[in-house]
N, C-alpha and C positions, 0 to 999 in steps of 0.2 A: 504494500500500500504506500509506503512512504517513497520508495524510490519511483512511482507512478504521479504522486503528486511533485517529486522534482522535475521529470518529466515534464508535465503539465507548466509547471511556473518557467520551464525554460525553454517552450514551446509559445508561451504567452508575451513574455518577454519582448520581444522583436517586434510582436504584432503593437503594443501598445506602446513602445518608442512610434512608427510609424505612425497609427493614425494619430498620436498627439504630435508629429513633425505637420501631418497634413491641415490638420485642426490651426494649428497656429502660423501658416503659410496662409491659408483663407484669409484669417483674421487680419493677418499684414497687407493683404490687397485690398480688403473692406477699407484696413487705414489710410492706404494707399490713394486710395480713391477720395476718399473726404479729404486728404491734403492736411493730414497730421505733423505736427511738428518736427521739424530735419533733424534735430539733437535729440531724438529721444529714438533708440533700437527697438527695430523690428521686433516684434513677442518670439519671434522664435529664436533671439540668439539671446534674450534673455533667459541665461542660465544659471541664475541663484537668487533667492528672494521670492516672493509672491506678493502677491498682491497688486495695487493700482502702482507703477512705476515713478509716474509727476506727484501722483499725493502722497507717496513714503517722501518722496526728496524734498518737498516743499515742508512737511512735519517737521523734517528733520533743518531744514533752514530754519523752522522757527526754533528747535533747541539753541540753534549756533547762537543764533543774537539775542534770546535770553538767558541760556545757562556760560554762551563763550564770549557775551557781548560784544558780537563780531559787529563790524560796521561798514557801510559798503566800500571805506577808503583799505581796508587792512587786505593782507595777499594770504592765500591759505596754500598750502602744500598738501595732496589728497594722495596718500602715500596706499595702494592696492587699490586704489578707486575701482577697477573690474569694469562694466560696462556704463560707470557716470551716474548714477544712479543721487549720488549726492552732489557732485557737480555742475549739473545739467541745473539745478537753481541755483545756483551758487555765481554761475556766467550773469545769469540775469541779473540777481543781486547786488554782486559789487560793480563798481564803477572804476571808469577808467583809471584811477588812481590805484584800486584795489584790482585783485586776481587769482585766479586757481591755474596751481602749478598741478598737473596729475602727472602719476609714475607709477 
């Protein structure tokens, strides 16, 4: 029985990588088409995290300028930043004076 159910999960596997690659290709041409934001990745190459991608990073701009009292003149350094996920407000935010260095 048990090596039938490894079978099974490792016959599953592959099928459900696919149709969630297919699932979130649609989605990136639905976005496509409405003329979504150029700085923010396709759903399918976001590969860590969940959730809404602009409202985790926008949440998290508001921890910077009340818990880091960051100010739009200061430069921040996003040291793993991964696919900008905290960045991508962070551009908006600071001003020319200020900046984000990603690595």
């Amino acid at each position: 029985m048990i090596k039938f159910v490894r079978q099974i999960k490792t016959l599953v596997k592959p099928v459900y990588k696919i149709l969630k690659l297919v699932y979130y290709k649609m989605l990136d041409f639905f976005d496509f088409v409405k003329g979504k934001n150029p700085l923010i990745p396709p759903r399918s190459m976001i590969f860590i995290g969940d959730g809404d991608y602009e409202k985790t990073g926008t949440e998290f701009l508001e921890y910077f300028k009340d818990l880091g009292k960051l100010k739009p003149t200061d430069k921040v350094l996003d040291v793993g930043c991964g696919i900008g996920r905290m960045s991508v407000p962070l551009t908006k935010y600071l001003s020319s004076g200020g900046g984000v260095l990603r690595f």
